[in-house]
LOTI-177751 format. One line per field, with one value per residue (C-alpha): residue number from 1; residue in one letter; x, y, z. Coordinates in nm, 2 decimals, decimal comma. Example, Ala and Ser with C-alpha at 12.3 -4.5 7.8 and 13.67 -1.06 7.14 Angstrom:
REM LOTI-177751
num <- c(1/2)
residu <- c(a/s)
c1 <- c(1,23/1,37)
c2 <- c(-0,45/-0,11)
c3 <- c(0,78/0,71)
REM end
This chain:
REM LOTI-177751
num <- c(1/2/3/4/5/6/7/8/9/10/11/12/13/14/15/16/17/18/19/20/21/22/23/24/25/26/27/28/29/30/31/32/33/34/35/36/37/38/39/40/41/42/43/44/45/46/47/48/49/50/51/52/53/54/55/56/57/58/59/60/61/62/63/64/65/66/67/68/69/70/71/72/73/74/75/76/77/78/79/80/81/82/83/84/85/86/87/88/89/90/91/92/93/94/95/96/97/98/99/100/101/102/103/104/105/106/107/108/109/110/111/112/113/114/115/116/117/118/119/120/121/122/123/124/125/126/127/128/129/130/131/132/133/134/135/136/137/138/139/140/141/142/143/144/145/146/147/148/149/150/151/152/153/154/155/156/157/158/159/160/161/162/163/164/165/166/167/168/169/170/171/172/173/174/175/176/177/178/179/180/181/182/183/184/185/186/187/188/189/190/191/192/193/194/195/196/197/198/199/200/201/202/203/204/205/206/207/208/209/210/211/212/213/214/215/216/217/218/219/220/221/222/223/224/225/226/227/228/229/230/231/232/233/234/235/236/237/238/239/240/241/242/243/244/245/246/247/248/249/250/251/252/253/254/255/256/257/258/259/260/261/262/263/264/265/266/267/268/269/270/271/272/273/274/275/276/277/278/279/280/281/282/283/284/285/286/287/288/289/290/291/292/293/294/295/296/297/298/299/300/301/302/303/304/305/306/307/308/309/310/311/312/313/314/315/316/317/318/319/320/321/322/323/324/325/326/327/328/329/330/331/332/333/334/335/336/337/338/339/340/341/342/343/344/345/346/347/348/349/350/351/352/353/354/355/356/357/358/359/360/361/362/363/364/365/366/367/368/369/370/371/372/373/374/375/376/377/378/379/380/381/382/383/384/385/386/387/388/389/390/391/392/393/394/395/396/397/398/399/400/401/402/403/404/405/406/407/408/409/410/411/412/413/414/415/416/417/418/419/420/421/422/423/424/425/426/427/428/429/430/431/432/433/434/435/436/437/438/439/440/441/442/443/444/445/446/447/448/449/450/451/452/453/454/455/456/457/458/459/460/461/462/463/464/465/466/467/468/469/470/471/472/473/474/475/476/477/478/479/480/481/482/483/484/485/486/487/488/489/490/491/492/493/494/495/496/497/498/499/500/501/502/503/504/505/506/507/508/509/510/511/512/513/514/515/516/517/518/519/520/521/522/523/524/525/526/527/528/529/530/531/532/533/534/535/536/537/538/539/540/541/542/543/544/545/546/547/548/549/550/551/552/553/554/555/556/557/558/559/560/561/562/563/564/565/566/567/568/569/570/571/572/573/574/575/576/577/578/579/580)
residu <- c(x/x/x/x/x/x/x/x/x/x/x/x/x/x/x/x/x/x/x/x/x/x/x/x/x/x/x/x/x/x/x/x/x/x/x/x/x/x/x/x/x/x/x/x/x/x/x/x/x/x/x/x/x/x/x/x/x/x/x/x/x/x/x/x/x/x/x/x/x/x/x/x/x/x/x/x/x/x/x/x/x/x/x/x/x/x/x/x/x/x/x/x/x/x/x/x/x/x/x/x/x/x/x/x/x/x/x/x/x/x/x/x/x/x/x/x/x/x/x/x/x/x/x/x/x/x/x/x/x/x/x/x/x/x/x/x/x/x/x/x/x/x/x/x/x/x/x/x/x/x/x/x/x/x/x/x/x/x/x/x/x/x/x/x/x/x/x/x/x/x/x/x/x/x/x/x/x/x/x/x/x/x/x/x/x/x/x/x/x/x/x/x/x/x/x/x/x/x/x/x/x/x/x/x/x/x/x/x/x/x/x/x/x/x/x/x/x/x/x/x/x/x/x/x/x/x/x/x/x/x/x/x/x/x/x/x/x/x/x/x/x/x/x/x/x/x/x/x/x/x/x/x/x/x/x/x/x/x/x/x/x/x/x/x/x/x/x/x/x/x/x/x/x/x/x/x/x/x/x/x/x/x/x/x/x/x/x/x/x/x/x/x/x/x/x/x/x/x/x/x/x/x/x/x/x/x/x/x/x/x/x/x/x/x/x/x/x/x/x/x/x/x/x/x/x/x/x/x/x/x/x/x/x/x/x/x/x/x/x/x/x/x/x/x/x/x/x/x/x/x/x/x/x/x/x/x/x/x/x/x/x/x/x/x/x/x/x/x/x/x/x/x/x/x/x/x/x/x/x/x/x/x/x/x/x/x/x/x/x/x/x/x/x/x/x/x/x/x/x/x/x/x/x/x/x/x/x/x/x/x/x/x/x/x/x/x/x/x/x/x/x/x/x/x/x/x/x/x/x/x/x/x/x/x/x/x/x/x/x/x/x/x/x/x/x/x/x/x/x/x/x/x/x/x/x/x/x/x/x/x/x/x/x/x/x/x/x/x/x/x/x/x/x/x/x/x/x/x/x/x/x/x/x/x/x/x/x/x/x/x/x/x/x/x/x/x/x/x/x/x/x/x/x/x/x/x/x/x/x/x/x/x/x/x/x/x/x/x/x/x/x/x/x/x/x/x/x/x/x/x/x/x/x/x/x/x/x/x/x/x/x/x/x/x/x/x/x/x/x/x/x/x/x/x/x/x/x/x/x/x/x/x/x/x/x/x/x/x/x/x/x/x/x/x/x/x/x/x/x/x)
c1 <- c(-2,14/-1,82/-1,55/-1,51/-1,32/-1,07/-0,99/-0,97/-0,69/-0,51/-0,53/-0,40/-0,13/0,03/0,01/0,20/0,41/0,48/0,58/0,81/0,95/0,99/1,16/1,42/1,48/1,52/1,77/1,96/2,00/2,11/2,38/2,54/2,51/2,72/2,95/3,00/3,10/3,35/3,50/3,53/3,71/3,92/4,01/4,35/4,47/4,36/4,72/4,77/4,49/4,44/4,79/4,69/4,42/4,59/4,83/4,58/4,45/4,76/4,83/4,47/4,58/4,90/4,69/4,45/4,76/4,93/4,64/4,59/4,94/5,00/4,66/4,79/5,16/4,98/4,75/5,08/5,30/5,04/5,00/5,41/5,32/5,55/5,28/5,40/5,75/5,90/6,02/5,74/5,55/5,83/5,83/5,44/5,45/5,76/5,54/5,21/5,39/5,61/5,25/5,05/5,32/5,26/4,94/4,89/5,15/5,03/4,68/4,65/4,90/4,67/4,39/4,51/4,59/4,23/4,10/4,33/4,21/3,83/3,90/4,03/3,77/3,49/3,66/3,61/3,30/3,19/3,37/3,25/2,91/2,61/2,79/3,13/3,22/2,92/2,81/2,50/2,63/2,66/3,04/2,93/2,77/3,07/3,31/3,16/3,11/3,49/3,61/3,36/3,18/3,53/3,72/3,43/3,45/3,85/3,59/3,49/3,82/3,98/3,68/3,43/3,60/3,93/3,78/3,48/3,73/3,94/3,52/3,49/3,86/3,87/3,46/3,60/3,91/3,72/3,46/3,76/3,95/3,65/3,48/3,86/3,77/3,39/3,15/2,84/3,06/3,19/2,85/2,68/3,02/2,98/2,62/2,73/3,04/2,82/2,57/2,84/3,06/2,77/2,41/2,44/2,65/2,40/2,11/2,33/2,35/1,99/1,88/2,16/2,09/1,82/2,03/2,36/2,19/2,07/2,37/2,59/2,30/2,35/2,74/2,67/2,40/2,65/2,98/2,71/2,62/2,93/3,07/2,81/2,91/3,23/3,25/2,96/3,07/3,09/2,73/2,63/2,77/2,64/2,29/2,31/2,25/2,54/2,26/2,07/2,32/2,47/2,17/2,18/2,47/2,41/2,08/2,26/2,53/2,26/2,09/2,45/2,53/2,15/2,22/2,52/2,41/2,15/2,38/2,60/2,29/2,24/2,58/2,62/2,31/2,43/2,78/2,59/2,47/2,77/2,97/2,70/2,72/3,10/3,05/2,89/3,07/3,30/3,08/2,99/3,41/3,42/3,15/3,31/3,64/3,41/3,24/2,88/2,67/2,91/3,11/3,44/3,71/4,08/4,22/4,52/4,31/3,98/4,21/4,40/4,01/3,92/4,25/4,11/3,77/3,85/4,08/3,85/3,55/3,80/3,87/3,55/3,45/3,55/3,23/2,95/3,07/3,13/2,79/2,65/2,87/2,77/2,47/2,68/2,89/2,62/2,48/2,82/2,89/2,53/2,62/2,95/2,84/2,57/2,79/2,88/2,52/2,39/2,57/2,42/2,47/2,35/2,00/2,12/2,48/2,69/3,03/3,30/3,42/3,80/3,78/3,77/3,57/3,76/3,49/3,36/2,96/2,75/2,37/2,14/1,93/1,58/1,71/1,50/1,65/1,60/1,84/1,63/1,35/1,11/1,23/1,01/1,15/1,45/1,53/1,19/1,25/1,53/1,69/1,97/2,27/2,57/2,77/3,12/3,29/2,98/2,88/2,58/2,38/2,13/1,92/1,66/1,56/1,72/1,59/1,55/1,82/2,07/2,34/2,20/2,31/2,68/2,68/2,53/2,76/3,08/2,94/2,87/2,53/2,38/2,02/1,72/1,70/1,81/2,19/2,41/2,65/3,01/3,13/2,87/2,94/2,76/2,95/2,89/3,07/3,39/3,64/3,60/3,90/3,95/3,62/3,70/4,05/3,82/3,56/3,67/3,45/3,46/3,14/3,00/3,12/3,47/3,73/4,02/4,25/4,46/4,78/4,97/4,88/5,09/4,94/4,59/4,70/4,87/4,55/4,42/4,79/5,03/5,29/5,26/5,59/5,63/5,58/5,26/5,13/5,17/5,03/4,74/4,75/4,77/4,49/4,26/4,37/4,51/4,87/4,98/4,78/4,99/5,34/5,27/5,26/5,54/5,55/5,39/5,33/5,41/5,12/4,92/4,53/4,39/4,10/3,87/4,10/3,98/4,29/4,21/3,89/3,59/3,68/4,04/3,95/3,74/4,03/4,29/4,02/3,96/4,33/4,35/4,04/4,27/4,56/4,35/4,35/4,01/3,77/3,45/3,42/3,14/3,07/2,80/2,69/3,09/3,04/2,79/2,87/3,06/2,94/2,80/3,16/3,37/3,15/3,10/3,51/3,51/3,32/3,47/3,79/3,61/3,51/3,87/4,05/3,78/3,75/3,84/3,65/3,28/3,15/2,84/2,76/2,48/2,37/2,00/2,07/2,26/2,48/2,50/2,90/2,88/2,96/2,70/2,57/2,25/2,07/1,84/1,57/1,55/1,21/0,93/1,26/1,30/1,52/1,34/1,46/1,49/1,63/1,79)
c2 <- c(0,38/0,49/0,20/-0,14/-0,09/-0,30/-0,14/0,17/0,00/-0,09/0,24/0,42/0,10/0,16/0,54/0,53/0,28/0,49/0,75/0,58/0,45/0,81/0,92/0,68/0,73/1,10/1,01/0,75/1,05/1,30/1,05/0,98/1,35/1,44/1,19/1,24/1,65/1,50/1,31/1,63/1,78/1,53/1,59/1,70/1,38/1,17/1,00/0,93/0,78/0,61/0,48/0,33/0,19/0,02/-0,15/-0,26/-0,43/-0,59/-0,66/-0,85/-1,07/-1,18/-1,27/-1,46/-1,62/-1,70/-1,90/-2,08/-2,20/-2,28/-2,50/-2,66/-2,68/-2,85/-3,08/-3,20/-3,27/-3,46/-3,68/-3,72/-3,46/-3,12/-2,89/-2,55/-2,50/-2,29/-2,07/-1,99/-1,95/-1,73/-1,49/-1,44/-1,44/-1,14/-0,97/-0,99/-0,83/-0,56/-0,46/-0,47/-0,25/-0,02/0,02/0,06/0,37/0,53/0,46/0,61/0,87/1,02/0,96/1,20/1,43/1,48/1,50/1,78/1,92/1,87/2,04/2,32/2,29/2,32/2,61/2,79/2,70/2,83/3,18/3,25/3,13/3,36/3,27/3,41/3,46/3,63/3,37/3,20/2,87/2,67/2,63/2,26/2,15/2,34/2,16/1,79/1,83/1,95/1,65/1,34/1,35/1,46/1,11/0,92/1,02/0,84/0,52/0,65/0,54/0,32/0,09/0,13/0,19/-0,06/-0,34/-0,31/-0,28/-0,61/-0,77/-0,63/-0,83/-1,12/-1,21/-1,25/-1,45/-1,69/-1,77/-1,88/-2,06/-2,28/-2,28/-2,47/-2,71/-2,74/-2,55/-2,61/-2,53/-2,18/-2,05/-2,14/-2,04/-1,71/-1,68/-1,67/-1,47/-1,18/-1,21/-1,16/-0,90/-0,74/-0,77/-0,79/-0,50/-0,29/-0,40/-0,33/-0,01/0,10/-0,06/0,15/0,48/0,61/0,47/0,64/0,96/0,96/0,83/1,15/1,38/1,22/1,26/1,62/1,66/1,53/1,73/2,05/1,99/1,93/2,23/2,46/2,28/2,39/2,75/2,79/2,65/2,94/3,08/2,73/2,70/3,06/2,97/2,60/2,45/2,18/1,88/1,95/2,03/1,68/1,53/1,65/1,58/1,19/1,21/1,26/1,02/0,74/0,83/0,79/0,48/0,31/0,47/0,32/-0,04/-0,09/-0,04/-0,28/-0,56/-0,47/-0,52/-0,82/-0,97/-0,87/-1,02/-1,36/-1,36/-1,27/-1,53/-1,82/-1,76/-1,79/-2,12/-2,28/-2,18/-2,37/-2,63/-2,67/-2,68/-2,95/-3,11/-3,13/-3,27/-3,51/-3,60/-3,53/-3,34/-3,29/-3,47/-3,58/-3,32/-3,41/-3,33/-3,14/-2,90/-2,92/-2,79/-2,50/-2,44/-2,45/-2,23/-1,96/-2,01/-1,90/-1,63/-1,46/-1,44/-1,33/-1,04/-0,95/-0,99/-0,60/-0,54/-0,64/-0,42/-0,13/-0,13/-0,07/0,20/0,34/0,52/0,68/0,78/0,93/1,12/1,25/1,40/1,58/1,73/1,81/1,95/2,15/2,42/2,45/2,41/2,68/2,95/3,28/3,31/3,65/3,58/3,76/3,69/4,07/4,02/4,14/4,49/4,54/4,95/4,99/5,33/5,59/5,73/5,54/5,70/5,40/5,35/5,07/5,07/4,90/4,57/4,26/4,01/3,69/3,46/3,10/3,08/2,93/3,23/3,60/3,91/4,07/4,39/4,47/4,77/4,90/5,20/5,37/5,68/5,72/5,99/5,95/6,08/6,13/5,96/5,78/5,58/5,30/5,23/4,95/4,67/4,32/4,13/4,44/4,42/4,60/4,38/4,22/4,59/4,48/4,16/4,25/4,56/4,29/4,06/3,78/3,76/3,86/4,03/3,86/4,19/4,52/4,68/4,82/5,06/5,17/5,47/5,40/5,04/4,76/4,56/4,23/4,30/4,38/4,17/4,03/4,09/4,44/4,51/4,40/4,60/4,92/4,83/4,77/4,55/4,58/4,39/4,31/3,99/4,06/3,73/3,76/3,49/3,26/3,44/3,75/4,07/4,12/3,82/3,95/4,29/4,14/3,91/4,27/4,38/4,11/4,35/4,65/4,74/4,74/5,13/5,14/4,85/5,11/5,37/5,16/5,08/5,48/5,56/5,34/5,44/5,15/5,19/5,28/4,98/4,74/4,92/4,82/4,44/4,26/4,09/4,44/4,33/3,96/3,89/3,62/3,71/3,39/3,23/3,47/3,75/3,61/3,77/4,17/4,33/4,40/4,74/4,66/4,32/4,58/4,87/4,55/4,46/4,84/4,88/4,60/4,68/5,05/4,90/4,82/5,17/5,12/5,46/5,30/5,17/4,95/4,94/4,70/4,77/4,77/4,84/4,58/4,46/4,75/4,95/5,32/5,52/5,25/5,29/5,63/5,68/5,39/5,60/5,95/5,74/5,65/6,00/6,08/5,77/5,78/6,14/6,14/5,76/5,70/5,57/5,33/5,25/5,00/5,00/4,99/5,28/5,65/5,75/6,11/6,15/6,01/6,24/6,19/6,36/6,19/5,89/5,63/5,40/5,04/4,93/4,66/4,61/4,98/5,27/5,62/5,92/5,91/6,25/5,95)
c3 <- c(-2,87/-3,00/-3,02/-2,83/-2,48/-2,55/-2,89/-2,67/-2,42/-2,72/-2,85/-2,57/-2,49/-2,82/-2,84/-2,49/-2,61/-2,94/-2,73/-2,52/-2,86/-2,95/-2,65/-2,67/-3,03/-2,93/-2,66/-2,87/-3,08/-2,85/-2,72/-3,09/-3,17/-2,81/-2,83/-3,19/-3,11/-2,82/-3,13/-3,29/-2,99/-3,02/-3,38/-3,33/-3,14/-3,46/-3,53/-3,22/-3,13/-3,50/-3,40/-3,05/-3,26/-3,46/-3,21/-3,04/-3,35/-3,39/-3,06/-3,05/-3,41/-3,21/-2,83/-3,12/-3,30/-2,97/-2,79/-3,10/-3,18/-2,79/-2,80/-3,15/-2,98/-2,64/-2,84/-3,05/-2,81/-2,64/-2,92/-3,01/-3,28/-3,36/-3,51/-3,38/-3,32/-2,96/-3,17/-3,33/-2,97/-2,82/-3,16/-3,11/-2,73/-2,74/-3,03/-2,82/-2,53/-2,70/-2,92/-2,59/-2,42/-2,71/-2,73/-2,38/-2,43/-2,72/-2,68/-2,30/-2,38/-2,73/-2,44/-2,16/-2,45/-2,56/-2,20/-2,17/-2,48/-2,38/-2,09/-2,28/-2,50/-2,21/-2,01/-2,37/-2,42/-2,07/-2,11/-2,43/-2,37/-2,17/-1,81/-1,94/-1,57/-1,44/-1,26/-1,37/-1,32/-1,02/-0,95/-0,81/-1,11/-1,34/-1,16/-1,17/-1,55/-1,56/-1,34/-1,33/-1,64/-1,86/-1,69/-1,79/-2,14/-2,13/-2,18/-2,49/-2,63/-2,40/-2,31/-2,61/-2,93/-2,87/-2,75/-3,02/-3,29/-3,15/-3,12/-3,53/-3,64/-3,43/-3,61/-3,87/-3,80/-3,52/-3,80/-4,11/-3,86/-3,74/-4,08/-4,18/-3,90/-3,91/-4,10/-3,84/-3,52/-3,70/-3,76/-3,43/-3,21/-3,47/-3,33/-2,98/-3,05/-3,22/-2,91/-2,67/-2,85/-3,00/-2,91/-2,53/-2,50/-2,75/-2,52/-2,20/-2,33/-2,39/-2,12/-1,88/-2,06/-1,81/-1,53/-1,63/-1,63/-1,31/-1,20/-1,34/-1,20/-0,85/-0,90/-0,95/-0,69/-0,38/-0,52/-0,55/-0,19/-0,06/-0,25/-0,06/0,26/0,28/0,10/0,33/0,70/0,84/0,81/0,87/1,24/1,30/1,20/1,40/1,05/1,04/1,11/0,82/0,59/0,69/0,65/0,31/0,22/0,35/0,20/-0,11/-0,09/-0,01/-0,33/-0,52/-0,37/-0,48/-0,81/-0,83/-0,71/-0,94/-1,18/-1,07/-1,05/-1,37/-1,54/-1,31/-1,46/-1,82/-1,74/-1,69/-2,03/-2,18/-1,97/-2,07/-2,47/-2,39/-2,22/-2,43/-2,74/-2,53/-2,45/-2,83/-2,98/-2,72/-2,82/-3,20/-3,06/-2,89/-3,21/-2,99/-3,21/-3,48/-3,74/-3,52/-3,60/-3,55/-3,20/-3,23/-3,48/-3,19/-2,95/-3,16/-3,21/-2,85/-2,77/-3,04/-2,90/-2,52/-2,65/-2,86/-2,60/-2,36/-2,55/-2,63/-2,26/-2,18/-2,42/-2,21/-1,87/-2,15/-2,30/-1,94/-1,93/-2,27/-2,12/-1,85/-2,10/-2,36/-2,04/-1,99/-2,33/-2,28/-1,99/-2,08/-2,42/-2,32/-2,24/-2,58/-2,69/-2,44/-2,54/-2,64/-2,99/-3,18/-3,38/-3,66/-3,81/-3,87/-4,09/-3,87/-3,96/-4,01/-3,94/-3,53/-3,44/-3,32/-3,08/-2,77/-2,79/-2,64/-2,81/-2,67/-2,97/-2,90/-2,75/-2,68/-2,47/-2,28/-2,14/-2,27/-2,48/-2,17/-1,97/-1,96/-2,15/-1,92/-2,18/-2,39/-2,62/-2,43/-2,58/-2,43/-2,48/-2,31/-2,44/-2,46/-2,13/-1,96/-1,60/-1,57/-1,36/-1,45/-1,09/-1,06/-0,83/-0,87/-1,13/-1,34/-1,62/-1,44/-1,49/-1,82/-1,98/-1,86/-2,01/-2,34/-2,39/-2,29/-2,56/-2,28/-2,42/-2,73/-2,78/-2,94/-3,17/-3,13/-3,22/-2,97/-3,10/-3,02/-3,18/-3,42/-3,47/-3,43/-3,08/-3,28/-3,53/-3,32/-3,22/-2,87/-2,76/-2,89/-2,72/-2,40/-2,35/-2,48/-2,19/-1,78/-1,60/-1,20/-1,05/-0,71/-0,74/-0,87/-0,77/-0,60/-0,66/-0,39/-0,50/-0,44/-0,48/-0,78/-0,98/-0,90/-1,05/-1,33/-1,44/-1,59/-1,79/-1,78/-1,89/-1,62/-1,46/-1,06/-1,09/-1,31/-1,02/-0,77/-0,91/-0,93/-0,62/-0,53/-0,76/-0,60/-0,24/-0,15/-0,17/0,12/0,26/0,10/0,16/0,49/0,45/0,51/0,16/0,00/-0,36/-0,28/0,00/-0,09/-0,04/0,01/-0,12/-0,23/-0,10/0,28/0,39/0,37/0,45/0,17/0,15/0,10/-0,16/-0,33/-0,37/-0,49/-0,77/-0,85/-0,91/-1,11/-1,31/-1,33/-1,52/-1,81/-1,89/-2,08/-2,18/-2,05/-1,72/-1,61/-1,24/-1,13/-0,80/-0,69/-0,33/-0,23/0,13/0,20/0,52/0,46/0,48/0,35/0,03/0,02/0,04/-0,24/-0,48/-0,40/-0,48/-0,80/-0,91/-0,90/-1,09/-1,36/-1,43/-1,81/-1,87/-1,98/-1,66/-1,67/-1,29/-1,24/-0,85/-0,63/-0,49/-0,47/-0,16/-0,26/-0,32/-0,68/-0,97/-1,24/-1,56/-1,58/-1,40/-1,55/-1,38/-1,53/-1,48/-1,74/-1,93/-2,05/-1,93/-1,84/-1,64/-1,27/-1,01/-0,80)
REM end
């Protein structure tokens, strides 16, 4: 018989437990080393906020220094006894206000600046990442990460790292004052003071870590649904789906609102610790004046004591309700920072070249690509030429690659090995930008914005004159269309260009993709939804506009009118000849 049974139990009790130990360590981790790159984000806001900082500082010194003279001023004139003058009390209470004011205006000023610069910071982090546009992220999700999760980061600042800094000076300052009055009282008031400014909210924290994660997930969860609700009412109603999509959505809400009262329970139960060690620090500086317990200390210094006491705990009492909010915000920064850590990076570094190529040949050069490590191969070995000015067609059925060729060659994602060339250099060692004007991109799922026609246009050349609109508009047969419109060039579209047909949406984001004036065009499946004619008119609009481009066009199928030089079937992750 191998080992005793309840060896065994113990065994397993402490291997589990070791592992739930290690889990936590890990997210502990994970939360210092997200909030820690928000920090960094915020970088450029560092005087600012080091200057709300220290008002705050200052303006918690003067609260302390106020309380205190007013309980040494009350105790003295109680007793016949001028100890702290009016003057004195009107200089600190004008300073406490005017440094409060202050920090309350630098401090949440420097605040909204580095939410606006996280924001920024996001948005790039999502378009230069593997998404970069081509939607592989739920706008839902995007959006609550953009909204909910950035506004509870402002806590980071605001309710964490102020109030802790006021806990870390006014330690210090409650335990000399008391230790002047009575050295026993200052140590065990210290105790408490550390348990309540420090230790609870610490223990709040871990203990709200798992919670506030759900919490954001549940946050995101309802805005995804609701999201879908309304972008999608209209297919919805047709299918007689509005009940269960509501009873989603409420299905979803209830599971926000329990998330969001057990949290509550739970900081009101930490609050009650926090508010006993401040009652009976209390309890014990009255005790002192009372001489119970202590030696007897003199009145009108027990009071200025008691004064100090209440003001201190007070200040630190924002602590506890901001370490249950710690692991909200550690679950934010995650979130919010994963974009950043998701991105598709190249595996193998290439310095950047400073010599452009003059030709525009494109060589797929025996790629290997997945989009996560967990995920199967999408490109295996995939080799492929496109001669410059030629017109070819890569076919396949969804989920082949198709439109994974697009976002490698626009540098949206990176291969796991492999090269692909331009003009006989390597793509990742050219400069984004200059890649993308040498490149058009025009996709099934090409956005049209809720503005005017001539803002959608100008999205692709900012600097085209009325005419070269036009003739953008000509080129992709669309022209007269517009003409005809009573604001021509000024229409708005509406969302998602809801205000023209797909055929005509389609010819407005052809002309636009026109005025880039690129030598390779990319065209992935561009006339999905379109009916038979309506496409087949689209592409013999095509053949003409890009005559003199290298035309890549990415589709399921052929209609017949296309003008092609050679056609390529996508199929196991590699490219081989096809006759259609």
């Amino acid at each position: 018989m191998s080992g005793s049974p309840v060896k065994d139990i113990r065994s397993v009790r402490g291997s589990v437990s070791g592992g739930s130990a290690e889990r936590r360590s890990r997210s502990e981790s994970a939360d210092r080393a997200a909030l820690w790159s928000i920090v960094e984000v915020w970088r450029p806001h560092a005087a600012r906020l080091a200057v709300g900082l220290g008002l705050s500082l200052l303006a918690v010194l003067a609260g302390l220094a106020l309380m205190s003279s007013a309980g040494l001023r009350f105790a003295g004139a109680a007793l016949g006894v001028i100890v702290v003058t009016t003057v004195s009390l009107r200089i600190l209470g004008i300073s406490r206000v005017g440094l409060r004011y202050g920090e309350r205006l630098f401090a949440h000023d420097a605040m909204f600046r580095a939410l606006a610069t996280l924001r920024v910071w996001f948005f790039r982090s999502l378009a230069e990442g593997a998404a970069a546009g081509l939607g592989f992220r739920r706008a839902g999700d995007l959006l609550s990460r953009l909204v909910s999760d950035v506004e509870v980061l402002d806590g980071l600042y605001l309710r964490i790292l102020l109030p802790l800094a006021g806990a870390c000076i006014t330690f210090p300052v409650l335990i000399l004052v008391l230790a002047r009055v009575n050295l026993l009282l200052a140590v065990l008031v210290g105790v408490l003071f550390a348990a309540s400014a420090f230790a609870v909210p610490l223990a709040a924290a871990r203990l709200s870590r798992k919670e506030g994660g759900a919490l954001n997930r549940a946050q995101a969860g309802l805005r995804v649904g609701v999201l879908d609700l309304v972008s999608g009412m209209r297919e919805i109603r047709a299918f007689g789906a509005s009940r269960r999509m509501l009873d989603r959505i409420a299905a979803d809400n209830d599971t926000l609102l329990r998330r969001q009262a057990q949290l509550s329970t739970r900081m009101a139960c930490v609050g009650i610790v926090s508010q006993f060690c401040a009652q009976l620090a209390i309890l014990l500086v009255l005790a002192a004046i009372s001489g119970v317990g202590f030696a007897h200390i003199p009145v009108v210094q027990g009071v200025g004591a008691l004064f100090l006491t209440v003001a201190a705990f007070e200040s630190a009492s924002g602590l506890t309700r901001a370490g249950m909010l710690a692991g909200n915000m550690g679950a934010a920064a995650r979130r919010v920072v994963a974009v950043a850590e998701k991105r598709n990076i190249p595996h193998i570094s290439v310095p950047q070249t400073t010599e452009m190529p003059t030709g525009f040949d494109i060589c797929f050069d025996d790629i290997n690509f997945r989009w996560q490590p967990d995920r199967p191969m999408v490109l295996e070995n995939f080799s492929l030429e496109i001669p410059a000015g030629s017109r070819v067609a890569l076919l396949g059925s969804s989920g082949a690659g198709k439109s994974t060729v697009a976002a490698l060659l626009l540098k949206a994602a990176f291969p796991q090995s492999g090269r692909i060339l331009l003009g006989g250099v390597d793509i990742a060692a050219l400069p984004d930008t200059w890649l993308r004007r040498k490149i058009a991109w025009l996709s099934q799922a090409t956005h049209l914005f809720d503005d005017t026609i001539r803002n959608n246009l100008l999205l692709g050349a900012p600097e085209a004159s009325e005419d070269t609109l036009w003739r953008a508009l000509d080129e992709a047969a669309i022209g007269d269309f517009v003409r005809n419109l009573p604001g021509q060039l000024d229409t708005w579209l509406g969302e998602g260009g809801v205000k023209v047909s797909g055929g005509q949406g389609r010819r407005i984001a052809l002309a636009r993709t026109l005025l880039s004036d690129a030598p390779i065009l990319v065209l992935d499946e561009p006339a999905t939804g379109l009916d038979a004619q309506t496409e087949q008119d689209f592409f013999r609009t095509l053949n003409v506009v890009a005559a003199h481009r290298t035309v890549l066009l990415i589709a399921h199928r052929l209609t017949g009118v296309e003008q092609l030089d050679r056609v390529w079937r996508i199929s196991g992750g590699r490219a081989s000849a096809a006759t259609a």
